[in-house]
C-alpha positions in Angstrom: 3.5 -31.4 -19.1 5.7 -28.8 -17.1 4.5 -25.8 -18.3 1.0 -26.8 -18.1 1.0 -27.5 -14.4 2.7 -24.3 -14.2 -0.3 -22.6 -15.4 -3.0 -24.2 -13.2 -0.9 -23.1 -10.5 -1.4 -19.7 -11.6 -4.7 -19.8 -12.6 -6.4 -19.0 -8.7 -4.2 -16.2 -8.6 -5.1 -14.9 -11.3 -9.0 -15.5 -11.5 -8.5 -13.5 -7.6 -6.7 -10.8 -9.0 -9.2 -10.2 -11.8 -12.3 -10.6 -9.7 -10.9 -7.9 -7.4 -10.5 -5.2 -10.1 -13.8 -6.2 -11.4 -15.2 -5.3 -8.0 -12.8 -2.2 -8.7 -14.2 -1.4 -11.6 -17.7 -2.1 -10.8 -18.1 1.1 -8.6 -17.0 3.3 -11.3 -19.1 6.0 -12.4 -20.3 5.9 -15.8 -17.9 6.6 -18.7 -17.9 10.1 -20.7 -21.0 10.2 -22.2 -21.0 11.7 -26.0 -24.1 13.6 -27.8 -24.3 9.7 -29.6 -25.8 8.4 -26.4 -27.4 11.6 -25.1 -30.5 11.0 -22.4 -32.2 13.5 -24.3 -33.9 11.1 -27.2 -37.2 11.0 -25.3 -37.2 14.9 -25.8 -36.5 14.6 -29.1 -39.0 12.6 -29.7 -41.4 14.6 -28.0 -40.5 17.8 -30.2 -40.2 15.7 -32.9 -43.9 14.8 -32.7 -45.3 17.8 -32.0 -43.4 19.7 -34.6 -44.4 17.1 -37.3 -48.6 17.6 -36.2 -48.5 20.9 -35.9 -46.6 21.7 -39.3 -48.7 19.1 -40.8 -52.2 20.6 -39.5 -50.6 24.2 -40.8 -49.9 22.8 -44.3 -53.4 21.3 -44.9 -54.9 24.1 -43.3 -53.1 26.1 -46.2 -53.6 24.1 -48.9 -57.2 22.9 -48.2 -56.0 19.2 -47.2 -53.9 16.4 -46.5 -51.5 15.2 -49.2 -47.8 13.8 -49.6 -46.7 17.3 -50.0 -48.0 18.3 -46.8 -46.3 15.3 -44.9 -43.3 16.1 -46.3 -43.3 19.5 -45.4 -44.5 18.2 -41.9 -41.7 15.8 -41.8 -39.0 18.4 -43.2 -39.8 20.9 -39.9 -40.2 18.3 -37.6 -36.9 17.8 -38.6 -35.7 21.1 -38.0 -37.0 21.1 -35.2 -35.7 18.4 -33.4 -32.1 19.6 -34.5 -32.7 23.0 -33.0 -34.6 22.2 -29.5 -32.5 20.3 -27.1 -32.4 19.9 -23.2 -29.7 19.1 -20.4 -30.2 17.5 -17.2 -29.0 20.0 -14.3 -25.4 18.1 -14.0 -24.4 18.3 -17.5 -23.3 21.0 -19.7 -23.1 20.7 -23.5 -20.2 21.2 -25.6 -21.5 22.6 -28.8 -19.3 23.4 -32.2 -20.2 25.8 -34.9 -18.1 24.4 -38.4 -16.5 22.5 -36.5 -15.2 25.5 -34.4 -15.5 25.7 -30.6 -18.6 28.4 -30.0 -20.2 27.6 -26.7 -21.1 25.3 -23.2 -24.7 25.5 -23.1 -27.1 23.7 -20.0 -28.3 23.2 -17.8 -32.1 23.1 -19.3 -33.5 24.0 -23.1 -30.9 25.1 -25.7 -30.9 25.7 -29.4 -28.4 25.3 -32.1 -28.6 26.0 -35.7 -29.5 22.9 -38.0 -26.8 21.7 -40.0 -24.7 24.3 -38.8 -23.8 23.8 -35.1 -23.8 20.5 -33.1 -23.3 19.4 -29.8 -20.2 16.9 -29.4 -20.1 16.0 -25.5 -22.0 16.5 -22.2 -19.7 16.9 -19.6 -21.0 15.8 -16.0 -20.6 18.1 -13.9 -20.9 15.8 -10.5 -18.7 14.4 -8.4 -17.2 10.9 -10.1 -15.5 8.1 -8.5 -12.5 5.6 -10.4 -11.2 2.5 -8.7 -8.0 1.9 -9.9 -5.1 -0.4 -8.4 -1.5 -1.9 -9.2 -0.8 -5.6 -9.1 2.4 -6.8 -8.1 4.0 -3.2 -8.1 7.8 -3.6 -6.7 8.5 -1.3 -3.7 11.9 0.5 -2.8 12.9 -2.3 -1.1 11.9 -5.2 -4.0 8.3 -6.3 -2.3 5.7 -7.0 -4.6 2.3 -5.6 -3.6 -1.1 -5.2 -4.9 -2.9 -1.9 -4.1 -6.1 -1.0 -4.6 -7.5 3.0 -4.5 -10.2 4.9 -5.5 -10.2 8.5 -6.7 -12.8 11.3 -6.6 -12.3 13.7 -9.4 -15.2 16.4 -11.0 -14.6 18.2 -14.5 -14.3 22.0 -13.1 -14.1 23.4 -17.6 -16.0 21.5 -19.6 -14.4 23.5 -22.4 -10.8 22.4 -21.5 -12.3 18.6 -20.9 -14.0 18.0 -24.3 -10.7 20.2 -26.1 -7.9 19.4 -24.2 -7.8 15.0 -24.1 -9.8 12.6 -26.4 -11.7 10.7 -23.3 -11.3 12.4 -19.6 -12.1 9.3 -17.8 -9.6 6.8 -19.6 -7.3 9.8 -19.0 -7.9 10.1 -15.1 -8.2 6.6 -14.9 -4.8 5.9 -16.7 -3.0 9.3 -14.6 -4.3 7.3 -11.8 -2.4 3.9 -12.6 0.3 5.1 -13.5 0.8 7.6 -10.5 0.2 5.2 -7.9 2.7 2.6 -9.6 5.0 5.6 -9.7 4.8 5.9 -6.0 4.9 2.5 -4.8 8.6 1.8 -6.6 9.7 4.9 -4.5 8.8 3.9 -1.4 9.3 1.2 1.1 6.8 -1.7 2.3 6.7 0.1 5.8 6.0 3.7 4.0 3.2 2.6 2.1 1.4 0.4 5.2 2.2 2.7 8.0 2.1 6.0 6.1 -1.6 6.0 3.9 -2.7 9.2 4.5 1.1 11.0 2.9 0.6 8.4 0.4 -3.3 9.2 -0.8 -2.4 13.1 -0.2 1.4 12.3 -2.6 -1.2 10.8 -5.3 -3.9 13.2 -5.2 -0.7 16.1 -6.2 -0.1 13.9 -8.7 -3.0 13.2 -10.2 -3.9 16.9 -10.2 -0.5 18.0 -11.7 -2.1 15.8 -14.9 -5.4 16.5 -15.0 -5.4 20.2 -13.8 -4.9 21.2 -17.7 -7.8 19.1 -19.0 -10.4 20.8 -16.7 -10.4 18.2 -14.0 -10.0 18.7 -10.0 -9.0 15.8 -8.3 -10.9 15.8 -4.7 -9.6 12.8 -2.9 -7.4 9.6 -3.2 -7.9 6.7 -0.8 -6.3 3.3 -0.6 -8.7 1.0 -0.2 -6.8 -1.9 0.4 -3.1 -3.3 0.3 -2.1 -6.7 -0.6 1.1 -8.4 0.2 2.5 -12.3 0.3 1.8 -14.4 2.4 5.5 -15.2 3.2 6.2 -11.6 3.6 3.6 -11.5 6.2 4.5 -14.3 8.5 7.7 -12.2 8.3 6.9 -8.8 9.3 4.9 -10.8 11.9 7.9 -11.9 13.1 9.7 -9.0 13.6 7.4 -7.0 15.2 7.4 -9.7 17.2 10.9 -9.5 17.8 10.9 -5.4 17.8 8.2 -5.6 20.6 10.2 -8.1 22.9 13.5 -5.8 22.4 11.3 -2.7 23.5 9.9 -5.2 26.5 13.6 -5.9 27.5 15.1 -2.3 27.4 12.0 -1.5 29.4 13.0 -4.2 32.0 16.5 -3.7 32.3 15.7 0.6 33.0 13.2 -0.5 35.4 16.1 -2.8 37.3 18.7 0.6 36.7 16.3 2.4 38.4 15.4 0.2 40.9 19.0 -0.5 41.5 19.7 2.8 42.2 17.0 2.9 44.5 18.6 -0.2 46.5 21.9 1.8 46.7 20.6 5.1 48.4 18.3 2.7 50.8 21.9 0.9 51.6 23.3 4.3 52.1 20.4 5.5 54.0 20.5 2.0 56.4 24.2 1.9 56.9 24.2 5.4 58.5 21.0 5.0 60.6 21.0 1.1 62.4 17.2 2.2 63.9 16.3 2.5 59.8 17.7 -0.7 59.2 16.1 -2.7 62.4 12.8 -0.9 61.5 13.3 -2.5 57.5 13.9 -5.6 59.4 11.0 -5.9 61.6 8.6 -4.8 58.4 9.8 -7.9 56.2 9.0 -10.2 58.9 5.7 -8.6 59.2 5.4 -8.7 55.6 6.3 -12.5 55.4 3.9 -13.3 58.3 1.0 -12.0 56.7 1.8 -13.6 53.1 2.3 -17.2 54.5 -1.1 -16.4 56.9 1.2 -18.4 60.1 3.1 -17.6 62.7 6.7 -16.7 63.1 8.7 -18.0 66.3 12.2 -16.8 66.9 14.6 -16.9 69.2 14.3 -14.6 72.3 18.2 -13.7 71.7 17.6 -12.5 68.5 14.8 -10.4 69.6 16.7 -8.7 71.6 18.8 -7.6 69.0 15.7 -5.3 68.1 15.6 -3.8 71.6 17.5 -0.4 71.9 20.7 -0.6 74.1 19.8 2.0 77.3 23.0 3.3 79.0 23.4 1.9 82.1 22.8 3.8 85.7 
């Protein structure tokens, strides 16, 4: 029954952890999209169409009439047609193979390639794309696990080097990305990666593009989002910057009391050779200490005259 406690224990954790990559991953752009799942189908269709009507109409025209011949030849074009004509959106260019040879990037707008003979393998978008990625319970230098979550900004710069040079650019950023950040958490210490972000996102982003610079890719930015450590840990870093803040309090205090020590000698100096000084100090305290108590001070008419200057006598 042991082990099965155990894992109910974890199960919180872990549903947490999961729905916060989720969240992650849900403001990912879209994945490399391939020729298979091209937006262009609605074109296609279009030329697809007309091709077919207008071949058709040519045929019977021809021949005199409709017939299964002339569909066929209707079809057969429309065919050709839709092979040949294509279209891509202003962000995308086309990767586009000839035998299976590289032969061209192609888009933005209309494009043709050769039926049977050339096809296009992958758009590349050309805009700005975002990957959340993060590490869960990454050791630091100093044996802290953390969790930290980031997001990268990346944009394919060759869309010749992107569609040649790796299998899927985005699983391949996303996976630099991982394994980067992990990389640079187990080299540095819990107070390096809290206090330090922006030589941490700048560290990653050199990274990142030491990877992805031969596949075509510029990495923009890197930003942590968010770092996670336990709860424990926490209560004790509280502590001692607690403790560091009252140590900096009491070296404070204790120059202040140098200082004003200091100042309390040269006064002495100051009072011991000049007795008017001192008698002056004097009279000011009692004035002082009359107007903080708001009552009146009565003292003794000898010891006033102790404040009275001596005049030599006649």
């Amino acid at each position: 029954m042991e082990p099965s406690s155990k894992k109910k224990g974890s199960a919180p954790g872990s549903r947490a952890a999961n729905s916060r990559y989720s969240e992650i991953e849900s403001i990912n752009s879209p994945r490399t999209r391939h020729v298979d799942d091209n937006t262009g189908t609605v074109f296609s269709a279009f030329v697809f169409a007309v091709s077919f009507v207008t071949a058709t109409a040519l045929a019977a025209l021809f021949v005199g009439g409709v017939d299964i011949w002339t569909l066929c030849f209707g079809f057969f074009m429309a065919v050709l047609a839709a092979s040949s004509i294509h279209v891509a959106t202003q962000w995308e260019r086309v990767i586009v193979l000839r035998l299976g040879t590289f032969k061209r990037v192609e888009g933005p707008g209309l494009y043709f390639t050769i039926p049977f003979v050339e096809r296009a393998v992958l758009r590349a978008d050309m805009r700005t794309m975002l990957t959340g990625f993060g590490a869960e319970e990454t050791l630091t230098s100093d044996l802290v696990p953390v969790d930290v979550d980031a997001a990268v900004f990346w944009m394919v710069w060759d869309p010749e080097k992107a569609c040649m040079e790796v299998e899927n650019y985005y699983d391949a950023v996303s996976m630099a990305a991982q394994t980067a950040l992990r990389d640079a958490i187990g080299r540095k210490s819990i107070s390096d990666i809290t206090v330090h972000r922006d030589k941490l996102d700048q560290e990653l982003r050199d990274k990142i593009e030491e990877k992805a610079g031969p596949w075509g890719i510029s990495i923009i930015s890197v930003e942590i989002r968010d770092i996670v450590i336990p709860k424990e840990l926490q209560r004790d870093m509280a502590a001692a910057a607690k403790a560091e803040r009252e140590k900096d309090a009491r070296i404070i205090l204790a120059e202040v009391e140098k200082d004003v020590a200091a100042m309390l000698l040269e006064a002495t100096e100051i009072y011991r050779e000049d007795d008017m000084a001192f008698e002056l100090r004097s009279m000011h305290l009692l004035n002082e200490g009359v107007k903080e108590s708001n009552g009146t001070l009565v003292i003794p008419s000898a010891y006033s005259e102790g404040f009275k200057p001596s005049r030599p006598a006649r």
